[in-house]
C-alpha positions in Angstrom: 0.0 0.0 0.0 1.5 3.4 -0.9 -1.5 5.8 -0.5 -1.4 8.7 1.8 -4.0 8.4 4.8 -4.5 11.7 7.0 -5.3 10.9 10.3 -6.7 12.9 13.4 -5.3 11.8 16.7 -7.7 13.2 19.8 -6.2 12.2 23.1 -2.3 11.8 22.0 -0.9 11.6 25.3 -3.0 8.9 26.6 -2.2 5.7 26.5 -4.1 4.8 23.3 -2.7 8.0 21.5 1.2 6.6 22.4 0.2 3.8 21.1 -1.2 5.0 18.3 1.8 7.7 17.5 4.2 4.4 17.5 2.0 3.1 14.7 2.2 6.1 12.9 6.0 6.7 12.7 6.3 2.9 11.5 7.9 3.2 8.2 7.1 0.0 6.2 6.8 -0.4 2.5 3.7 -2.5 2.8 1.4 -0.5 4.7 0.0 2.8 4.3 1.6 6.4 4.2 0.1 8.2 7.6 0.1 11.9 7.6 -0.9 13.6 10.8 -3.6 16.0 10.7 -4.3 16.8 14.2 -3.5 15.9 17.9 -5.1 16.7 21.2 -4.6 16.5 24.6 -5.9 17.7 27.4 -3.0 19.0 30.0 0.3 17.8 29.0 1.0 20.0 26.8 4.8 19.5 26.8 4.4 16.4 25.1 1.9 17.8 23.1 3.7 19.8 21.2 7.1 17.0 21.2 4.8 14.8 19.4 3.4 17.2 16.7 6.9 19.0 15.9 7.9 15.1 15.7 4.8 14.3 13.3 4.8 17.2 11.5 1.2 17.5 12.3 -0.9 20.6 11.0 -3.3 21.8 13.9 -2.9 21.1 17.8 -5.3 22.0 20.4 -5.0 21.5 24.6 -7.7 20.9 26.3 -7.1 22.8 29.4 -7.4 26.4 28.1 -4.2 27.5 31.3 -2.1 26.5 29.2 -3.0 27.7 25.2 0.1 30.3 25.7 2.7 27.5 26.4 1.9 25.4 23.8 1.8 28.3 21.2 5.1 29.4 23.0 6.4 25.5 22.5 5.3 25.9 18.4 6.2 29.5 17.9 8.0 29.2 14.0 6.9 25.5 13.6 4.2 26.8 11.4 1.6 24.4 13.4 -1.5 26.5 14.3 -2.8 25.9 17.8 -5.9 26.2 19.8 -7.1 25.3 23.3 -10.3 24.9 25.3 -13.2 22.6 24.3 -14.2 25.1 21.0 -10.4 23.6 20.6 -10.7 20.5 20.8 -13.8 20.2 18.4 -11.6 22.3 15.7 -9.1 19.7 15.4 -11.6 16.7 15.0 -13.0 19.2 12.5 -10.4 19.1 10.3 -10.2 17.1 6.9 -9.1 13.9 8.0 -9.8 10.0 6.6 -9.3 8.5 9.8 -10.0 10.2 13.7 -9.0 8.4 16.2 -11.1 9.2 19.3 -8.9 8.5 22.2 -10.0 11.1 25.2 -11.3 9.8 28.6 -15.2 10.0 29.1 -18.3 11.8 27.6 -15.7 15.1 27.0 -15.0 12.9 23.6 -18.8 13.1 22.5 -18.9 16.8 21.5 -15.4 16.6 19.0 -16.1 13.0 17.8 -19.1 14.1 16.5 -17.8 16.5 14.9 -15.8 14.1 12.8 -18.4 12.0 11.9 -20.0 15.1 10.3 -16.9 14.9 7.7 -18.1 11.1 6.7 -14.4 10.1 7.9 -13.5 6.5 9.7 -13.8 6.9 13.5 -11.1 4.4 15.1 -13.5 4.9 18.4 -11.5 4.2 21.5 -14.0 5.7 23.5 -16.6 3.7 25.1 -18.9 6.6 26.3 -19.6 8.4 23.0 -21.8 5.7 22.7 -22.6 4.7 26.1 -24.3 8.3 26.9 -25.3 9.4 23.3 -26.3 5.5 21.9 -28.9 6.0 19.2 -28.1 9.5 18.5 -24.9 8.8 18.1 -25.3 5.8 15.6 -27.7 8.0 14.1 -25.6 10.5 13.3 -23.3 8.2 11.5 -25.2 7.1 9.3 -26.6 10.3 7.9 -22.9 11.0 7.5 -21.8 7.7 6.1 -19.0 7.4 8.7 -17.5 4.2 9.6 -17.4 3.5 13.2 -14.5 1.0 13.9 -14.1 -0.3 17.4 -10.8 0.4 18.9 -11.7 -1.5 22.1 -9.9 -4.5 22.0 -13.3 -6.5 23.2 -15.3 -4.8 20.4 -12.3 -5.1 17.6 -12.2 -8.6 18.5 -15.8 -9.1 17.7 -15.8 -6.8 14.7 -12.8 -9.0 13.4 -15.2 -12.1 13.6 -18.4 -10.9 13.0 -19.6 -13.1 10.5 -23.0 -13.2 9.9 -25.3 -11.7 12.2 -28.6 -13.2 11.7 -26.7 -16.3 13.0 -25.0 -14.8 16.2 -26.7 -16.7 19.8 -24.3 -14.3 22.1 -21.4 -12.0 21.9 -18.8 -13.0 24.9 -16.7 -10.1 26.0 -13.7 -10.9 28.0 -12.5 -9.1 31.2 -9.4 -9.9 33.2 -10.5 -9.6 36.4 -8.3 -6.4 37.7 -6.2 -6.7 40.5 -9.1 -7.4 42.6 -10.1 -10.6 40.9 -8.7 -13.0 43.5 -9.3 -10.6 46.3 -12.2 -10.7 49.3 -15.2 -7.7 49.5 -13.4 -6.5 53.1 -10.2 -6.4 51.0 -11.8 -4.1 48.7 -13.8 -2.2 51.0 -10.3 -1.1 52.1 -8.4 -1.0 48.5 -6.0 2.3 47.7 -6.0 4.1 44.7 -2.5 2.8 43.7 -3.9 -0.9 44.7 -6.4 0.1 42.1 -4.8 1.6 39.4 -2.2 -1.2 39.2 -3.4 -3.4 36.1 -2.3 -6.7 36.1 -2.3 -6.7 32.3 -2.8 -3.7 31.0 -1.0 -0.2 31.0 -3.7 1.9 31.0 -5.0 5.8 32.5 -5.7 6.2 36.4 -9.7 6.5 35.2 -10.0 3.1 33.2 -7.9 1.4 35.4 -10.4 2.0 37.9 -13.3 1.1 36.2 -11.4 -2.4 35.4 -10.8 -2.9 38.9 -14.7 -2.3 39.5 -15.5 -4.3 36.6 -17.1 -0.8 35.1 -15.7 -0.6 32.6 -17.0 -4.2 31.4 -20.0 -2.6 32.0 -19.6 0.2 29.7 -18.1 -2.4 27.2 -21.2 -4.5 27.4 -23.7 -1.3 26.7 -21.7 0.1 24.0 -21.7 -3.6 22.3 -25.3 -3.9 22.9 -25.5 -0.6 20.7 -22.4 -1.1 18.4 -23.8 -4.9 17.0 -27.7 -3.9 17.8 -27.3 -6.8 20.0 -29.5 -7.1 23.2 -28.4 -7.7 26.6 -29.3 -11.1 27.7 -26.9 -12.1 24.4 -23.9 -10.6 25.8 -22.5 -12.8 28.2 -18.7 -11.6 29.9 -16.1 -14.3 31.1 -13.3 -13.2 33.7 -10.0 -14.6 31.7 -7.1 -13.7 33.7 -4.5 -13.9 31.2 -6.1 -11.4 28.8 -5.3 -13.5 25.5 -8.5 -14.2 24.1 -10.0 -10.7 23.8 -13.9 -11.8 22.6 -16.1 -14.2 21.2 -19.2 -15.2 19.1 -21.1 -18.0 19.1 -23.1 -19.2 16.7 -26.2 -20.8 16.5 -24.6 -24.1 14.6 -22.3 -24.0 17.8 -19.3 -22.8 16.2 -17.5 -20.3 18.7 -14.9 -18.0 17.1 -12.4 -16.2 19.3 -9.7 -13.6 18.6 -6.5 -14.0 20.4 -3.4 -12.4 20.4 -0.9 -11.0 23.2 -2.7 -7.6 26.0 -1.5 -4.7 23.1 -3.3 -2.3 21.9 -1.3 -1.8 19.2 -3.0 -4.7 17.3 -6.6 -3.4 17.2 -5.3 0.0 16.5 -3.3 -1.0 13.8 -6.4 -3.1 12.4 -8.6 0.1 12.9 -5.9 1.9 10.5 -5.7 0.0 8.4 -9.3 -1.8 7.8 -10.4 -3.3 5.5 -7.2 -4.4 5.3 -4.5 -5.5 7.9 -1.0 -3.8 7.9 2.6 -5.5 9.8 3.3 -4.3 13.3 7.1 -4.6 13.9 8.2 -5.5 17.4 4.8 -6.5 18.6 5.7 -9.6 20.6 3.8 -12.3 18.6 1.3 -14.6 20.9 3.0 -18.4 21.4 0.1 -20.6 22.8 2.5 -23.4 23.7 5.1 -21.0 26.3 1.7 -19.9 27.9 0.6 -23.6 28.2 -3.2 -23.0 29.4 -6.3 -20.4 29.7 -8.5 -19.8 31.9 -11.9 -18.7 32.4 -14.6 -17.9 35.1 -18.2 -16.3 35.6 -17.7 -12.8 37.5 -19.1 -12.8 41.1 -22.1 -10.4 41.3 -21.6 -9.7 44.8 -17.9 -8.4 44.5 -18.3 -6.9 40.9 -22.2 -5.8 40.9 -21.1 -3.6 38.1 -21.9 -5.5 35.0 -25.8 -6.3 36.8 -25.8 -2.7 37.0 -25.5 -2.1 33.3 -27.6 -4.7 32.3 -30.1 -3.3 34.9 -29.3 0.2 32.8 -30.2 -1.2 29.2 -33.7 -2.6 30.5 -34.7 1.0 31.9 -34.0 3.1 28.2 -31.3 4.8 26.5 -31.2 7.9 29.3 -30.0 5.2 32.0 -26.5 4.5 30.6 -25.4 8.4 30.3 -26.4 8.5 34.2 -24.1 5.5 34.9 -20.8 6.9 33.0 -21.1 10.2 34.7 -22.0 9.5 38.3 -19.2 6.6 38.0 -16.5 9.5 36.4 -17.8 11.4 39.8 -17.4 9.0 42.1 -14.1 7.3 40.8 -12.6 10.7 40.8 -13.8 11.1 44.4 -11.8 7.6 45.2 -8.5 8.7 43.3 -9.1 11.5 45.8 -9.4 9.3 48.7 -13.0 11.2 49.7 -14.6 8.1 49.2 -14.0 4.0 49.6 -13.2 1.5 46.7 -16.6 -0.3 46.7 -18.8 3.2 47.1 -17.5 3.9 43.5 -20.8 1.2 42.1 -22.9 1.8 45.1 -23.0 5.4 44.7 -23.6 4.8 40.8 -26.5 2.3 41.8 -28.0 4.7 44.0 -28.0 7.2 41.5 -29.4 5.7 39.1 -32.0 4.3 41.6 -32.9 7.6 42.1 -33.4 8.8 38.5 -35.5 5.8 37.6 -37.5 6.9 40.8 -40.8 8.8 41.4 -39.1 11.7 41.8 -38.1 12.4 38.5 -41.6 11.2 37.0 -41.0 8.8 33.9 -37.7 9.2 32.2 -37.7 9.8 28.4 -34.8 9.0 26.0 -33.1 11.8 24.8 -34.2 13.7 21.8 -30.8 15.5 21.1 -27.4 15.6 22.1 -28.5 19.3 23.9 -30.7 16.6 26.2 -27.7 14.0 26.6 -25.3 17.0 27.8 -28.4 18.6 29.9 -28.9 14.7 31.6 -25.1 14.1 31.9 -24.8 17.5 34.0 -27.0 16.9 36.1 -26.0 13.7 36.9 -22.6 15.1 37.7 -24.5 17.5 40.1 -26.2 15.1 41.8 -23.6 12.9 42.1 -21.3 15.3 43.9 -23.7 16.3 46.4 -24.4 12.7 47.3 -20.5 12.1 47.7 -20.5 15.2 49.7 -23.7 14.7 52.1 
């Protein structure tokens, strides 16, 4: 492959967007030529501009508007134009691109991914929670666009890579490895640290979605956003705890075939396949998966009582489309509040529970789905309002 493929990069500095960069630089004679449109990130802004002096990128934008005049100070006589701020943000997913890879943390990525898919362009979505709070709307608006959505995920790339025939799927199986709490008693976590939390067995990942793996969240976020992703309902998702994190989904089929997709815990193989799709491209250096030096995999149902996460998203699904953008906001509250030490490792899903409890409550009258993405912000807000006054009362 020789042609040139522009691609927008939103969240650089996370651990998807390194990932992603190291792609990106490959030079290789039989995969595509990558040329950077746009990067993002949201405070470190240092690296920021490292990385689009070292891509020769067009456009980039930090989030956190402090700190516009050192990154323009950082590309003064680059000749890459910079912005900051949300309005920021949006610009550089709004810029001609084939390919946007939508790598920021939580339902700040719904407002710029958008945006891309109103350029028809291929979204490499590594964000769960565009779809999680916006779900039909969001799907919606990609069709009206004709954007691609490809699933960075590597539980929904997994399925999307053997996806054969729909009519003919029984369940989807997403895999989760358990998180450093998988082996571990409730009065252990009741009194887990953040830095017990955050440190993924398997994984190098963000503070944020190492959490949620630890809580089994963000399984639960997985299993909505498939639900919506393959129009799939919820009682035909099943998830299997598989510690070693090699087989990264399944589908099984009604003739009782069961196709998996395995390879070694790197990212950079469903991000390449995103890039490349719908063809596949070499990954140099990738450490390639030897079945026979592993010897054996494991698998085992999640215990409801110690990870009540994934009932709760289920229990989401059955209430309407509103219920899920309640869930991912009142859990980025409370997490946040536990990385904070304000409140305990388990309060993180009972305070999202109770929430959500409360929404689906009298109080509120009968919730509608949303309309427009003016009512998901409006519901997401005050979800984030109610959540902090619970955490602080």
């Amino acid at each position: 492959m020789s042609e040139q493929v522009k691609v927008s990069l939103l969240g650089a500095t996370g651990s998807i967007g390194s990932s992603t960069i190291s792609i990106l630089k490959q030079n290789c004679a039989d995969m595509p030529e990558f040329k950077v449109v746009s990067l993002t990130a949201q405070n470190s802004v240092q690296e920021l501009a490292k990385l689009a002096i070292e891509t020769n990128a067009e456009f980039a934008a930090i989030g956190n508007e402090n700190k516009y005049q050192e990154l323009k100070d950082l590309l003064a006589g680059t000749g890459i134009e910079c912005a900051s701020g949300e309005t920021g943000l949006v610009d550089a997913a709004a810029r001609q691109c084939d390919t946007l890879v939508s790598a920021i943390t939580g339902a700040a990525a719904l407002r710029p991914t958008l945006e891309g898919i109103k350029q028809g362009a291929k979204i490499a979505l590594a964000n769960k929670e565009s779809i999680v709070c916006a779900g039909v709307l969001f799907l919606s608006e990609a069709k009206k666009y004709n954007a691609t959505l490809l699933p960075v995920d590597s539980e929904h790339n997994a399925i999307f890579q053997v996806l054969d025939n729909h009519k003919r799927v029984e369940k989807l199986i997403l895999t989760a490895s358990g998180g450093p709490f998988r082996t571990s008693t409730i009065d252990e976590m009741r009194e887990a640290t953040p830095e017990q939390a955050i440190s993924h067995p398997n994984w190098s990942m963000g503070a944020k979605i190492s959490v949620d793996s630890a809580t089994m969240m963000n399984k639960s976020l997985e299993l909505i956003e498939a639900s919506y992703l393959f129009n799939t309902p919820e009682e035909k998702i099943d998830v299997l705890i598989h510690p070693q994190s090699i087989v990264h989904s399944l589908v099984s089929y009604d003739d009782g075939s069961v196709l998996a997709q395995l390879g070694m815990p790197d990212m950079r193989t469903p991000i390449s396949y995103a890039l490349a799709w719908p063809n596949r491209m070499p990954v140099p250096g990738l450490e390639r998966l030897d079945l026979g030096r592993i010897g054996s995999l494991s698998f085992e149902t999640p215990d409801d009582a110690r990870f009540p996460a994934v009932s709760l998203a289920r229990k989401a699904l059955t209430l309407g489309a509103w219920a899920p953008n309640v869930i991912n906001a009142v859990n980025e509250i409370a997490v946040d509040a536990f990385l904070n030490n304000v409140i305990g490792f388990m309060d993180i899903t009972r305070t999202t529970e109770k929430l959500l409890d409360r929404f689906a409550s009298d109080e509120f009258g009968a919730m509608t789905d949303p309309n427009s993405f003016d009512d998901v912000f409006e519901l997401d807000g005050l979800a984030r309002k109610l959540a902090l006054e619970a955490i602080k009362a």
